[in-house]
C-alpha positions as CSV (number, residue, x, y, z in Angstrom):
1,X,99.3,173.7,167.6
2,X,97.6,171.9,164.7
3,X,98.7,174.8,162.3
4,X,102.5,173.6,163.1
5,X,101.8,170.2,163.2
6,X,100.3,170.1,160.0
7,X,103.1,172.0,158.8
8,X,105.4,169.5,159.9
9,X,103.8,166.8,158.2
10,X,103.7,168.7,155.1
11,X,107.0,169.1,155.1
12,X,108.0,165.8,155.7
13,X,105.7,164.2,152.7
14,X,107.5,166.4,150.4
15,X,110.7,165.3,152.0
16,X,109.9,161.9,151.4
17,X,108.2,162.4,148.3
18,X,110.9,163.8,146.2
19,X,114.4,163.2,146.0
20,X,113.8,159.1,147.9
21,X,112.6,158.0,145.2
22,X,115.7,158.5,142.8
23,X,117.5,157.5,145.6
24,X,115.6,154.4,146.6
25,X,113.5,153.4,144.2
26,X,109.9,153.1,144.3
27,X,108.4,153.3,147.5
28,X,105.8,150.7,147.3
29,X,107.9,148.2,145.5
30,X,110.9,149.2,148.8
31,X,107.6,148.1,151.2
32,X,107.2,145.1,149.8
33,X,110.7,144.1,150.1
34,X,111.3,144.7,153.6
35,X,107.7,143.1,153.9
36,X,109.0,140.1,152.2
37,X,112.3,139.9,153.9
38,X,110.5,140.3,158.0
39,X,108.1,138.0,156.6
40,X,110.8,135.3,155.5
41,X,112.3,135.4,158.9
42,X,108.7,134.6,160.5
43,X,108.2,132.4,157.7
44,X,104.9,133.9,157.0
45,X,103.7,136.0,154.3
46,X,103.4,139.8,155.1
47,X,101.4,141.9,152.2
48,X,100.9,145.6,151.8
49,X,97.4,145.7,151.1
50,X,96.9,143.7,154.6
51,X,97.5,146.8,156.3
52,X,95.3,149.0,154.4
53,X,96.1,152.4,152.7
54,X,97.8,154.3,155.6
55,X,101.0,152.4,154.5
56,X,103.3,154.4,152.3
């Protein structure tokens, strides 16, 4: 069971990791945004590095 989960996961971060970026732009910089755009409609200030490294 780990075996395929870890394959999953695997799988998915190259998924993600690849072509998103030409499509989206930079991840981080994406995060931010949508950070700053949830934050604006709590009016409060949402950062990245609040949440620690797990977010990507």
């Amino acid at each position: 069971m780990n075996e395929v989960c870890g394959e999953i996961l695997a799988d998915t971060g190259r998924l993600i990791s690849s072509d998103r970026a030409e499509q989206h732009g930079d991840m981080r910089a994406n995060h931010e945004n949508i950070a700053n755009l949830w934050g604006g409609y709590g009016k409060r200030i949402i950062c990245l590095s609040c949440f620690g490294p797990h977010i990507a």
